[in-house]
MOPAC internal coordinates of N, CA, C and O (Angstrom, degrees):
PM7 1SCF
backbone

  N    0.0000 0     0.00 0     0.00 0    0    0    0
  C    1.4471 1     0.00 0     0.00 0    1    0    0
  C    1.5251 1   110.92 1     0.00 0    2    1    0
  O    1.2310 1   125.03 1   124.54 1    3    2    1
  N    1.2333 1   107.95 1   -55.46 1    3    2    1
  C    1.7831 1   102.68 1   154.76 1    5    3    2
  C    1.3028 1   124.21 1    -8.66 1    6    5    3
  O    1.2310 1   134.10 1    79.54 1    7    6    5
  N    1.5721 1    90.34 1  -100.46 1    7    6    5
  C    2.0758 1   108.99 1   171.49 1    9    7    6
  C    1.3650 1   106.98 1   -12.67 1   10    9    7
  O    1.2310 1   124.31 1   107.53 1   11   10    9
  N    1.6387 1   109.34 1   -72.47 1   11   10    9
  C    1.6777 1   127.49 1  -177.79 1   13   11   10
  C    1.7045 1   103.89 1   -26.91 1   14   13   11
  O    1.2310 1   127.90 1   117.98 1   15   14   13
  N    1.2951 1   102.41 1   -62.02 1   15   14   13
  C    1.9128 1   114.67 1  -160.09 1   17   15   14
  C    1.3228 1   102.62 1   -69.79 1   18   17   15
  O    1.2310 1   123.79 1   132.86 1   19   18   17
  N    1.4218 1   110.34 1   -47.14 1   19   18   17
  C    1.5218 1   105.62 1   162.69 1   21   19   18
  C    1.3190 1   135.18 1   -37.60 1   22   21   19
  O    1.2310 1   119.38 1   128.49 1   23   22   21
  N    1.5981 1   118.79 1   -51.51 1   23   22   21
  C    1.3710 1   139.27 1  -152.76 1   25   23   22
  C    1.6924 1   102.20 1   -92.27 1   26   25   23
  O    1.2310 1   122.65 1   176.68 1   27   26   25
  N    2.0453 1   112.54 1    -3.32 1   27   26   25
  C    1.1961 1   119.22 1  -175.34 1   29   27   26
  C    1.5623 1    90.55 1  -113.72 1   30   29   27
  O    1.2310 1   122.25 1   164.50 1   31   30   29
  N    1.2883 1   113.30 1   -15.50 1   31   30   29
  C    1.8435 1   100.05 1   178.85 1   33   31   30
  C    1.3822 1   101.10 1    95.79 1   34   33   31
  O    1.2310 1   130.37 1  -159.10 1   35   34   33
  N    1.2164 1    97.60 1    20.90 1   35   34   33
  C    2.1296 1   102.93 1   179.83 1   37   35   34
  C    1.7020 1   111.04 1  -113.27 1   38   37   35
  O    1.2310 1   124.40 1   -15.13 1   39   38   37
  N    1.2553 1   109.16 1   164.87 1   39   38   37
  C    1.5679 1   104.74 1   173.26 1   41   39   38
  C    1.2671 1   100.04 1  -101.60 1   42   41   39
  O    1.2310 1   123.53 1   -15.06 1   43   42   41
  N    1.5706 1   110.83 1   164.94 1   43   42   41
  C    1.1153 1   101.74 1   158.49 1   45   43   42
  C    1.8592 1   107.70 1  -133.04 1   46   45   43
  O    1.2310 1   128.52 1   -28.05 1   47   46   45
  N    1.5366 1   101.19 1   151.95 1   47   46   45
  C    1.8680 1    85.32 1  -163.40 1   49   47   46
  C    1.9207 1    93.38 1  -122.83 1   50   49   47
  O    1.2310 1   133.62 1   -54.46 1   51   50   49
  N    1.5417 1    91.27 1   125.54 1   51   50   49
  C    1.5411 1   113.51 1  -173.11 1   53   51   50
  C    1.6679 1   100.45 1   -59.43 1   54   53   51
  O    1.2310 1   128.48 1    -2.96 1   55   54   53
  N    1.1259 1   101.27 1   177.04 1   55   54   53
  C    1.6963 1   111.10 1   154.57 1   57   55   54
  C    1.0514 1   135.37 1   -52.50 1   58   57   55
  O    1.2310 1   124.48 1   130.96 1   59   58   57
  N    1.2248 1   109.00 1   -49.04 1   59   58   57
  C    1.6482 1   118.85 1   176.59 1   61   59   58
  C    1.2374 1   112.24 1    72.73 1   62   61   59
  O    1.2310 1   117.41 1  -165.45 1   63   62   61
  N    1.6857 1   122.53 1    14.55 1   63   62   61
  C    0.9273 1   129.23 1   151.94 1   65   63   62
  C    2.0633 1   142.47 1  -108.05 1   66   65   63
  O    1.2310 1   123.74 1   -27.13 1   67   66   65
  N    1.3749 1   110.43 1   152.87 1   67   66   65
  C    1.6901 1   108.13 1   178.05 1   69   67   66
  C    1.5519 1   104.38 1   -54.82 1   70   69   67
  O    1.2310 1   121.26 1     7.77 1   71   70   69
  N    1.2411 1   115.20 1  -172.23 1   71   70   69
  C    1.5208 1   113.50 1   175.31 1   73   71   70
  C    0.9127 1    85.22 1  -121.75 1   74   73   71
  O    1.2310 1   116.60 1   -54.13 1   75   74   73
  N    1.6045 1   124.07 1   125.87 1   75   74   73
  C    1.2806 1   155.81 1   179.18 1   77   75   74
  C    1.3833 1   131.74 1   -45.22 1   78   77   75
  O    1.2310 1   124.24 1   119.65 1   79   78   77
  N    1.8253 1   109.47 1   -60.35 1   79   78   77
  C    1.5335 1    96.24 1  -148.34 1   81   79   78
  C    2.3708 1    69.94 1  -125.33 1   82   81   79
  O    1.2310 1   134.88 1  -100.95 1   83   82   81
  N    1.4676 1    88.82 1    79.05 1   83   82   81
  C    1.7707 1    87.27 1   167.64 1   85   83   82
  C    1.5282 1    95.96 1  -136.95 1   86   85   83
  O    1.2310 1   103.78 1  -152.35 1   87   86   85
  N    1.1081 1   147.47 1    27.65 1   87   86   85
  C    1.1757 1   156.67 1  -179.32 1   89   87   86
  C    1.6105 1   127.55 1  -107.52 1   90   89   87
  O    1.2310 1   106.95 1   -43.54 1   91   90   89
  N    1.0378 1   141.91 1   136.46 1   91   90   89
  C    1.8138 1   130.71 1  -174.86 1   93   91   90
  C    1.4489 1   103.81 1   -67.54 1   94   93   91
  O    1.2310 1   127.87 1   161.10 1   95   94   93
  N    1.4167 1   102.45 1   -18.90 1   95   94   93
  C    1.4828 1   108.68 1  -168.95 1   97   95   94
  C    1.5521 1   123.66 1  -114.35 1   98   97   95
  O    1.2310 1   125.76 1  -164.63 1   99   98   97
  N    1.3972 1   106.53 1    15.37 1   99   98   97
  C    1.4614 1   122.55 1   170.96 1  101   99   98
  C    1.6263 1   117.16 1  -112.00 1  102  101   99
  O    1.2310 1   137.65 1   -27.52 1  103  102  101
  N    0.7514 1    83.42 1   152.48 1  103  102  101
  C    2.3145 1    98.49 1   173.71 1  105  103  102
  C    1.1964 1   105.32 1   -97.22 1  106  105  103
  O    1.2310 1   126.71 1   -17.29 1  107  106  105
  N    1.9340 1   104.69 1   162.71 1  107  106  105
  C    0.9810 1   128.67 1   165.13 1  109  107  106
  C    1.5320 1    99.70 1   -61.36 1  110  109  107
  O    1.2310 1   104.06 1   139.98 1  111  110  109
  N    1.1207 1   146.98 1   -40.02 1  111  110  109
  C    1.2472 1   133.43 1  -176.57 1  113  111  110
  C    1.3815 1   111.81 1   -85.54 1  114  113  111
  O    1.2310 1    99.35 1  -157.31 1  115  114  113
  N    1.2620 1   154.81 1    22.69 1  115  114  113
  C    1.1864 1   138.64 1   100.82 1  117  115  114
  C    1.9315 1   117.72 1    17.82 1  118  117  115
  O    1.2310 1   126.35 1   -19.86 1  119  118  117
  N    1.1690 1   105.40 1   160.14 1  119  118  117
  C    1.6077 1   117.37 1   176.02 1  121  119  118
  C    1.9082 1    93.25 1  -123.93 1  122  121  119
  O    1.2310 1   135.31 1   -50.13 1  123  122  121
  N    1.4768 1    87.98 1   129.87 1  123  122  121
  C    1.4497 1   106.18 1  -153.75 1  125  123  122
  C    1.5201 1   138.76 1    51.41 1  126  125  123
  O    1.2310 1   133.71 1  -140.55 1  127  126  125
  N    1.2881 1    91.10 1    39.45 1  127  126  125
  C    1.6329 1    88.79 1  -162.48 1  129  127  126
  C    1.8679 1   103.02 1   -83.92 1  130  129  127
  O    1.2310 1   121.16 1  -135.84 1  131  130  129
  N    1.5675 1   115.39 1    44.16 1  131  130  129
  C    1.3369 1   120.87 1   150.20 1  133  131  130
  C    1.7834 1   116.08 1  -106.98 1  134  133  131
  O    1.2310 1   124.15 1   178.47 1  135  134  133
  N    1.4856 1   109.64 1    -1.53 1  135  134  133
  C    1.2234 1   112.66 1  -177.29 1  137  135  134
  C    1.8429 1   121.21 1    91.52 1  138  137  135
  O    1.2310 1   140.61 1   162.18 1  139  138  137
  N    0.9898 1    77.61 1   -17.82 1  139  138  137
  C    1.8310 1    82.26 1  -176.81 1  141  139  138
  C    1.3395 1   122.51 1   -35.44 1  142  141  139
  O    1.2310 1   101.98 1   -29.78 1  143  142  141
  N    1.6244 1   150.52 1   150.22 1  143  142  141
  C    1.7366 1   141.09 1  -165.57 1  145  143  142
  C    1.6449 1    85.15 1  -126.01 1  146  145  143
  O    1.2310 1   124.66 1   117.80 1  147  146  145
  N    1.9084 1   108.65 1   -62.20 1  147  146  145
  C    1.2150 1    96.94 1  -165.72 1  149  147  146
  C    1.6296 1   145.50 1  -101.98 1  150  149  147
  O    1.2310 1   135.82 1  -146.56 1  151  150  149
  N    0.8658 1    86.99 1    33.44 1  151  150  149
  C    1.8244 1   122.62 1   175.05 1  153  151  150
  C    1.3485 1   122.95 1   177.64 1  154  153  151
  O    1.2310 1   116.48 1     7.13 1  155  154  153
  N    1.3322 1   124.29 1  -172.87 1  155  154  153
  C    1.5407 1   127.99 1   162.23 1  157  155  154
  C    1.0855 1   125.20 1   -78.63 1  158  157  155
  O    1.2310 1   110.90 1   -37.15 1  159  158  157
  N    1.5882 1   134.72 1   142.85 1  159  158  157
  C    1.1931 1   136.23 1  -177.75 1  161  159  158
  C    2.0213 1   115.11 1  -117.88 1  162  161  159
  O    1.2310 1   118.29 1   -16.75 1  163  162  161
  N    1.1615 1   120.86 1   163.25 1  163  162  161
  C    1.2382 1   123.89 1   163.39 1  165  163  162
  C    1.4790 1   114.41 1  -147.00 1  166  165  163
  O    1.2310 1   136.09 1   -31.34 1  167  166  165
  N    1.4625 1    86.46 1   148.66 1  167  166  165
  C    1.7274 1    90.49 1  -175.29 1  169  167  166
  C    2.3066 1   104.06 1  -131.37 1  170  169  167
  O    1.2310 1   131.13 1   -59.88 1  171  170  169
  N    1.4839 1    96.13 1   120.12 1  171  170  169
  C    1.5627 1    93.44 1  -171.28 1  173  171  170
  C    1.6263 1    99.82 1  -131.14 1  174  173  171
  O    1.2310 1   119.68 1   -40.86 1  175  174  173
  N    1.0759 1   118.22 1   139.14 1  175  174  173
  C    1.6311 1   122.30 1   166.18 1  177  175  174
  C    1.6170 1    92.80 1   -41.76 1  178  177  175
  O    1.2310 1   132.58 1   -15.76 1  179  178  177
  N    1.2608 1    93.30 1   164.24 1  179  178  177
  C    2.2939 1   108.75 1   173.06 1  181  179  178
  C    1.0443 1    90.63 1   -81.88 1  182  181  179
  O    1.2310 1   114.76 1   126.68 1  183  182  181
  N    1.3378 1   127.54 1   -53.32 1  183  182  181
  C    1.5462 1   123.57 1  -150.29 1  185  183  182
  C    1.8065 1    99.50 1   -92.56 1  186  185  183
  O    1.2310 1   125.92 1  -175.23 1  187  186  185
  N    1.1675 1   106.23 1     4.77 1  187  186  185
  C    1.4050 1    92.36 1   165.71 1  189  187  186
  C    1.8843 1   139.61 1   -71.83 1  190  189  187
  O    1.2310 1   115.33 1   -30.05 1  191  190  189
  N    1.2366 1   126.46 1   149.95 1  191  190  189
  C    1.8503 1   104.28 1   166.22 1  193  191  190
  C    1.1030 1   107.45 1   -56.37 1  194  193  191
  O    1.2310 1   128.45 1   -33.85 1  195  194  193
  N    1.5909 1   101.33 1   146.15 1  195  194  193
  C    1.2699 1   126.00 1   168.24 1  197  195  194
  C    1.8868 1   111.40 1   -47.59 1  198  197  195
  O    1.2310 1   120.63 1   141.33 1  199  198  197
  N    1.3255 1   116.40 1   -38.67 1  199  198  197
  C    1.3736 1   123.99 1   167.79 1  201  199  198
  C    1.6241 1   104.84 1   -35.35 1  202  201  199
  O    1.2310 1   126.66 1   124.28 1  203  202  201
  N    1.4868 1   104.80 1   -55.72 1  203  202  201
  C    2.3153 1   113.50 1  -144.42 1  205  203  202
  C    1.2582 1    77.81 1   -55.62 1  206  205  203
  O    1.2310 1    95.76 1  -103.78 1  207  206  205
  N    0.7565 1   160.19 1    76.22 1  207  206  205
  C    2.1318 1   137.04 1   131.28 1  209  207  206
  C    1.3811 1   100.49 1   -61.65 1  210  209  207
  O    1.2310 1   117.43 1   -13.92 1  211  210  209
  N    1.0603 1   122.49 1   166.08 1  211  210  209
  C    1.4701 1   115.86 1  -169.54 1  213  211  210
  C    1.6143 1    96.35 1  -110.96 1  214  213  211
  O    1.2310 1   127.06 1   -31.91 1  215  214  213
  N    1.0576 1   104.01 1   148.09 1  215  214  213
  C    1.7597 1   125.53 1  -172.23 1  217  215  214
  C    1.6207 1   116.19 1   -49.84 1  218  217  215
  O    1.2310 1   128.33 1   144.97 1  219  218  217
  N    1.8890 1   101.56 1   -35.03 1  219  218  217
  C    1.6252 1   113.38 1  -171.11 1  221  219  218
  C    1.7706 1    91.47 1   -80.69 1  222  221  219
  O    1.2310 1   113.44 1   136.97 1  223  222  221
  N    1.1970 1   130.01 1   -43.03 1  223  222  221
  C    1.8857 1   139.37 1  -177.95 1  225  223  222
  C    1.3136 1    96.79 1   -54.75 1  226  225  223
  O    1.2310 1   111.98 1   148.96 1  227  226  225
  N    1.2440 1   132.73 1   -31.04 1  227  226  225
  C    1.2326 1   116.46 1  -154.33 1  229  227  226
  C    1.7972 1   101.34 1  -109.85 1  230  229  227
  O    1.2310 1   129.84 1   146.83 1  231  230  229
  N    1.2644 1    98.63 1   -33.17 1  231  230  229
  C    1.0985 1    98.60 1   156.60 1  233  231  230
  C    1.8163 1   144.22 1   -68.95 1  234  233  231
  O    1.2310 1   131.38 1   144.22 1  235  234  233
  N    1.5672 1    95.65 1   -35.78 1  235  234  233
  C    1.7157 1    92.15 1   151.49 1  237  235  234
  C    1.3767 1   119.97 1   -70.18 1  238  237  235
  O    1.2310 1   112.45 1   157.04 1  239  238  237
  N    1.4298 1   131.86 1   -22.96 1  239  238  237
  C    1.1440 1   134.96 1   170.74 1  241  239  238
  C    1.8730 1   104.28 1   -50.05 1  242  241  239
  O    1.2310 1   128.19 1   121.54 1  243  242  241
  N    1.0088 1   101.84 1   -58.46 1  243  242  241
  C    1.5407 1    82.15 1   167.71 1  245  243  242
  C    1.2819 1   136.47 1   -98.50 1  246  245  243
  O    1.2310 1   135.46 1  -179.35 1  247  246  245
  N    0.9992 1    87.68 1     0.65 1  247  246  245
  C    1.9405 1    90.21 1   162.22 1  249  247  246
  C    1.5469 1   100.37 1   -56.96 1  250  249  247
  O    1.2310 1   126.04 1   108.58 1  251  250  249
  N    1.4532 1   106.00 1   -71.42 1  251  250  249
  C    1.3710 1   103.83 1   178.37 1  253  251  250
  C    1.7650 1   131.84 1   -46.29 1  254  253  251
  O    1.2310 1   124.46 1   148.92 1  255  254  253
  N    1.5647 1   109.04 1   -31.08 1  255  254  253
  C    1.4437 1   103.89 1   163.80 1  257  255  254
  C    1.4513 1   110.55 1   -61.51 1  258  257  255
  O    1.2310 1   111.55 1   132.09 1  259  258  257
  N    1.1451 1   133.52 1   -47.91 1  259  258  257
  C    1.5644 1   135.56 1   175.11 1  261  259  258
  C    1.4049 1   116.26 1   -36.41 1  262  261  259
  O    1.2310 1   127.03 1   122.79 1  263  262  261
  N    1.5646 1   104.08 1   -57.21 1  263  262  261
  C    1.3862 1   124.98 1  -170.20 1  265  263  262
  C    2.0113 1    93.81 1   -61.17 1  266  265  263
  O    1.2310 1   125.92 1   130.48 1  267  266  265
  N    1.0685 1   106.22 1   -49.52 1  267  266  265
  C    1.9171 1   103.88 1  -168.67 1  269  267  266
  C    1.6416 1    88.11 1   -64.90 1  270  269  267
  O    1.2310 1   108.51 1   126.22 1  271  270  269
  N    1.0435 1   139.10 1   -53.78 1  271  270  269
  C    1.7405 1   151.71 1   179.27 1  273  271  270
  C    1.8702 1    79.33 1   -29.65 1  274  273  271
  O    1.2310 1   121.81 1    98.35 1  275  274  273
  N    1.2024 1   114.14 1   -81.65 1  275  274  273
  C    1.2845 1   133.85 1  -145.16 1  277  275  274
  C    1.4316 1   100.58 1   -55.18 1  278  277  275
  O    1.2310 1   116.18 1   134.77 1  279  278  277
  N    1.0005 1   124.86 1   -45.23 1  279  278  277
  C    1.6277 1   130.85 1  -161.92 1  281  279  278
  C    1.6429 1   102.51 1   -92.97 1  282  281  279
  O    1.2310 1   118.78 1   154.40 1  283  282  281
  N    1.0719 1   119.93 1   -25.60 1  283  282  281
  C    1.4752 1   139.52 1   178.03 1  285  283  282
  C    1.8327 1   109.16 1   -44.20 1  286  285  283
  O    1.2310 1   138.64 1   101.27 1  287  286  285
  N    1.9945 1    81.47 1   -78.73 1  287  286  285
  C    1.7645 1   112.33 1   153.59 1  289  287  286
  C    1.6044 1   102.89 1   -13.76 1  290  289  287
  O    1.2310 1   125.66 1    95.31 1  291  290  289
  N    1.5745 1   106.72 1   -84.69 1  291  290  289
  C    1.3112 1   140.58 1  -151.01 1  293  291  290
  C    2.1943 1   110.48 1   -49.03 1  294  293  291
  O    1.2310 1   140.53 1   138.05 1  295  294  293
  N    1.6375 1    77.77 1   -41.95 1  295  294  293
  C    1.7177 1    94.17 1   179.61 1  297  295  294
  C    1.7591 1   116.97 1   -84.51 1  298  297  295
  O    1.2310 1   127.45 1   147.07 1  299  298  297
  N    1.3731 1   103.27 1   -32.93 1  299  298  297
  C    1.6346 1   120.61 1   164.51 1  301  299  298
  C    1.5254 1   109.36 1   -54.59 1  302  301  299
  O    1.2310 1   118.76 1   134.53 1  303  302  301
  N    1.5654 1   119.97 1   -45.47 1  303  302  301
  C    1.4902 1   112.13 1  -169.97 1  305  303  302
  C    1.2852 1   101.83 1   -93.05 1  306  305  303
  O    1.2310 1   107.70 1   172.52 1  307  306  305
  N    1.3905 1   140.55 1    -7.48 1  307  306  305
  C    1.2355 1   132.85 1   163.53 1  309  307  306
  C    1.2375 1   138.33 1   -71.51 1  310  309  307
  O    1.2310 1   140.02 1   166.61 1  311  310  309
  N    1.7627 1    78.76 1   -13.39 1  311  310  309
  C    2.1670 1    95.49 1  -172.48 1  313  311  310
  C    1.4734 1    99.38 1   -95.04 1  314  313  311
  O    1.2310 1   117.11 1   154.25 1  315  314  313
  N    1.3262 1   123.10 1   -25.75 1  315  314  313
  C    1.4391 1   140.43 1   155.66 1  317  315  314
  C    1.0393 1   111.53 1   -27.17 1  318  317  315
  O    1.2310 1   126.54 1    97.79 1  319  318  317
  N    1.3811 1   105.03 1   -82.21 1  319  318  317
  C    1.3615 1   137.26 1  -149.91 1  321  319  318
  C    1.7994 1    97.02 1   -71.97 1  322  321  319
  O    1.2310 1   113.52 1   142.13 1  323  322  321
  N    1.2916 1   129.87 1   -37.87 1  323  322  321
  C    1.2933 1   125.83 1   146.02 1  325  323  322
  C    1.6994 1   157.39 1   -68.52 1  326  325  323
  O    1.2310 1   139.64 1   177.88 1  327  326  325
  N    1.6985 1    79.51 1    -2.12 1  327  326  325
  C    1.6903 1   101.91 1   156.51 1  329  327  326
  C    0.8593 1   117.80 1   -75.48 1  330  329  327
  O    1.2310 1   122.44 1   131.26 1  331  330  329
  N    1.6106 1   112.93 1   -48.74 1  331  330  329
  C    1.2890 1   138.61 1   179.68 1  333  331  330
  C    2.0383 1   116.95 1   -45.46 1  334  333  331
  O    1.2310 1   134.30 1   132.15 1  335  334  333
  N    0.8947 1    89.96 1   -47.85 1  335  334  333
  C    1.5985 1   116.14 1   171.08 1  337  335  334
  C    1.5185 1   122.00 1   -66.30 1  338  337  335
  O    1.2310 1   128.50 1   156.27 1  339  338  337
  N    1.6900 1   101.24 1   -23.73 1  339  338  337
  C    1.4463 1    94.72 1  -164.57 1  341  339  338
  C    1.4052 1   144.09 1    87.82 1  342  341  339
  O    1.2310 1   131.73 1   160.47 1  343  342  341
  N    1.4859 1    94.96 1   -19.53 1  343  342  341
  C    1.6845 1   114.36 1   161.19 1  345  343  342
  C    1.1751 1   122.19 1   -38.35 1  346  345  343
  O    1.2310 1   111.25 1   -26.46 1  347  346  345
  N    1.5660 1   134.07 1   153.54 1  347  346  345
  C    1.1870 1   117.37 1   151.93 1  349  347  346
  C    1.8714 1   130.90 1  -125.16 1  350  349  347
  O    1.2310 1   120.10 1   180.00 1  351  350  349

């Protein structure tokens, strides 16, 4: 998915998180505790409701919206900050 965003002139912004629940001493509720680097993941029975997502998925789910928020910010004040400068 990288390569892809690249090859369109886009970023793409990872998790920025460890993988969570691989430890004797971590939970399933962990944030990412499926391991995932380059996006968010979820894991639900088939036969489950569409509701069960599990509480820790939904919660890296927005970690990671934050994190795209965050880097967004981060790339906006740089393009600024190089107008500002005169750069081109």
């Amino acid at each position: 998915m990288a390569v892809f965003a690249a090859q369109h002139h886009m970023h793409w912004v990872n998790l920025g998180l460890a993988a969570g629940w691989n430890t004797s001493g971590a939970s399933e509720f962990e944030l990412n505790r499926l391991g995932f680097w380059l996006g968010a993941a979820s894991s639900t029975d088939v036969d489950a409701d569409p509701t069960a997502v599990h509480q820790a998925d939904v919660r890296t789910c927005e970690h990671l919206g934050r994190r795209v928020a965050t880097v967004t910010r981060q790339l906006l004040a740089g393009r600024a900050a190089e107008k500002f400068c005169g750069a081109t």
